[in-house]
N, C-alpha and C positions, 0 to 999 in steps of 0.2 A: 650261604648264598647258593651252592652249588646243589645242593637240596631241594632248597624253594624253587628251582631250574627244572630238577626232574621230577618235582609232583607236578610243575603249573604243566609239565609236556606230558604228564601223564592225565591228569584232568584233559588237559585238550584233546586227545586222543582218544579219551574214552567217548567223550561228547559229539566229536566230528569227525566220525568213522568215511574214511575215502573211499569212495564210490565210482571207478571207472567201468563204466558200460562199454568203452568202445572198443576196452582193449580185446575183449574177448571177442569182438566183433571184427577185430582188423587182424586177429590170430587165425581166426576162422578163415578168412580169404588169404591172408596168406599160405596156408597150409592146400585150401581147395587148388589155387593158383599151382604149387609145387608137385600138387599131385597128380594135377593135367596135364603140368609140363614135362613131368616125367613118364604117363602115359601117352604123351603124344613122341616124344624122343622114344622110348620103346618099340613102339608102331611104326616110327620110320628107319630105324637100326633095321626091322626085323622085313619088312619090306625091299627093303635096299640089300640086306644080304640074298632073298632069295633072289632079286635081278641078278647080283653077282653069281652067282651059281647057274643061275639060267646060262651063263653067257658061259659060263666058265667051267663045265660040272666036276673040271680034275679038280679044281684048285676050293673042292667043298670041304675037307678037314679045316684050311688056313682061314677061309672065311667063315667058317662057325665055330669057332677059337675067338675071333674078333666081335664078332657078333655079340658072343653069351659076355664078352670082356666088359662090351660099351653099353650091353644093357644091363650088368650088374652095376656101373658108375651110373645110369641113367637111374635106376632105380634108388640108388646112396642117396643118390640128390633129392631125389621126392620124400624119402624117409628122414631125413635131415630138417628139411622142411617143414614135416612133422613134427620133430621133437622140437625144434626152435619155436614154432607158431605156436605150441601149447608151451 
C-alpha cells in the first residue's frame, strides 16, 4: 500500500510540475523595498550626523563612532533583505 502511495505521488509530480510566477515577483519588491529602506536610513543617519557636528564640532569623534554604528545596522537590514527576498 505504502508503495502504490509513493509511485501515484511520484506520477503526479512528475505530470504537474508547480509553477509559481509570483513568487519571484513578490521576492523582487521585497528585496527593492529593503534596499531603499536602507538606503534612505543611510542618507538620513549620515545627514543628521553632519548637523550634529555642525552644531557641535568638539564632540565629532562621538558622533562618527555612532554614525558608522547605525549605518553599518542600516545597511545589515538592507542585506538581510536580500538574502530572505531571494
Amino acid at each position: 500500500m505504502t508503495l502504490e502511495l509513493i509511485s501515484m505521488a511520484q506520477e503526479l509530480s512528475a505530470h504537474a510540475p508547480v509553477i509559481v510566477p509570483a513568487a519571484g515577483v513578490t521576492g523582487s519588491i521585497a528585496v527593492g523595498l529593503g534596499a531603499g529602506s536602507a538606503a534612505i536610513g543611510v542618507g538620513l543617519i549620515g545627514s543628521k550626523a553632519v548637523e550634529a557636528v555642525g552644531r557641535n564640532p568638539g564632540a565629532f569623534g562621538n558622533i562618527l563612532t555612532l554614525g558608522i554604528i547605525a549605518m553599518a545596522l542600516a545597511e545589515g537590514l538592507g542585506i538581510l533583505s536580500f538574502i530572505l527576498g531571494k
